[in-house]
N, C-alpha and C positions, 0 to 999 in steps of 0.2 A: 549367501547367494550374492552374485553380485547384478549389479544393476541391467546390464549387458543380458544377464540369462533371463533375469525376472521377466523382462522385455520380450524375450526370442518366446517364452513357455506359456504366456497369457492368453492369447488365441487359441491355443491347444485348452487349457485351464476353463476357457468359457465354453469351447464347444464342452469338452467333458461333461460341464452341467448343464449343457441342456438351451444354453442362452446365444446371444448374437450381438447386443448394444451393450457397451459398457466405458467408463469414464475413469482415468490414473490422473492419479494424486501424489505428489512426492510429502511425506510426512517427515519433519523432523522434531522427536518430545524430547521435554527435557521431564527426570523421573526423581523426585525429591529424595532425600536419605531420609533412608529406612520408612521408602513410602510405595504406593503403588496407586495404579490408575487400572481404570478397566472401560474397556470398550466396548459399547453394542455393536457389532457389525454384523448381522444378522441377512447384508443383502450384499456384502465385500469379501473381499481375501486380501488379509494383510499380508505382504511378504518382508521378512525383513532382511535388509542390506547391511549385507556383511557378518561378524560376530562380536557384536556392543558388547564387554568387558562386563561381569559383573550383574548382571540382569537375568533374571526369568521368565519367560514367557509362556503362559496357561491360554489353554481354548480346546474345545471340540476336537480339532485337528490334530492335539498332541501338548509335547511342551517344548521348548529351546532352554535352556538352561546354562550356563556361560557363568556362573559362580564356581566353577572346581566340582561342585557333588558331579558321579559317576549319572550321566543321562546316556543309554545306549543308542540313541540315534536323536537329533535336536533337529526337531520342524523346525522349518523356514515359513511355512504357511500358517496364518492362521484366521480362525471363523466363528462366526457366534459370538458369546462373551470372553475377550479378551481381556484377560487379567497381567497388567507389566508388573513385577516386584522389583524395585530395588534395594536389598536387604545391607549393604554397605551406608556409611556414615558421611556420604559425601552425593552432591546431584550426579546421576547417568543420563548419557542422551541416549539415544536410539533414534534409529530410520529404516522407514517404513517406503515402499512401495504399496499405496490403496488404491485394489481394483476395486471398485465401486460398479453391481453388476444393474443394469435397467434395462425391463423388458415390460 
């Protein structure tokens, strides 16, 4: 996704659930070799920008996956516990668009 769409779909994204105040965050991690981090985001929607090389992404929402395995469609969105893998032998970064929802 890029930045530009993340943008235009968010208002749409917050009515959907139901909300009307919410707060973006531009994220940028960096994800150790052969490490993983995982997120509470249990009140946000991560989106993530662009397709980060190498990395996996798990939650509620689905998964994005960008290592080669066969994924037949790779979320951009995601909610709840976020789990990032990076299963290569070198640091990956990733970037995040956090909608941060409050109501």
């Amino acid at each position: 996704m890029t930045e530009e769409f993340i943008g235009q779909i968010i208002p749409q994204r917050i009515d959907q659930l139901g909300y009307k105040n919410y707060h973006i965050r531009y994220r940028d991690l960096s994800i150790n070799e052969n490490g993983s981090e995982t997120i509470k985001a249990f009140n946000e929607i991560w989106f993530i920008i662009g397709d980060p090389p190498g990395l996996v992404v798990e939650s509620g929402y689905g998964i994005f996956d960008s290592t080669g395995d066969y994924v037949f469609d790779n979320v951009h969105q995601h909610r709840g516990e976020i789990v990032i893998k990076n299963p290569d032998a070198e640091v990956k970064r990733i970037k995040f668009i956090q909608l941060i929802i409050i109501n």
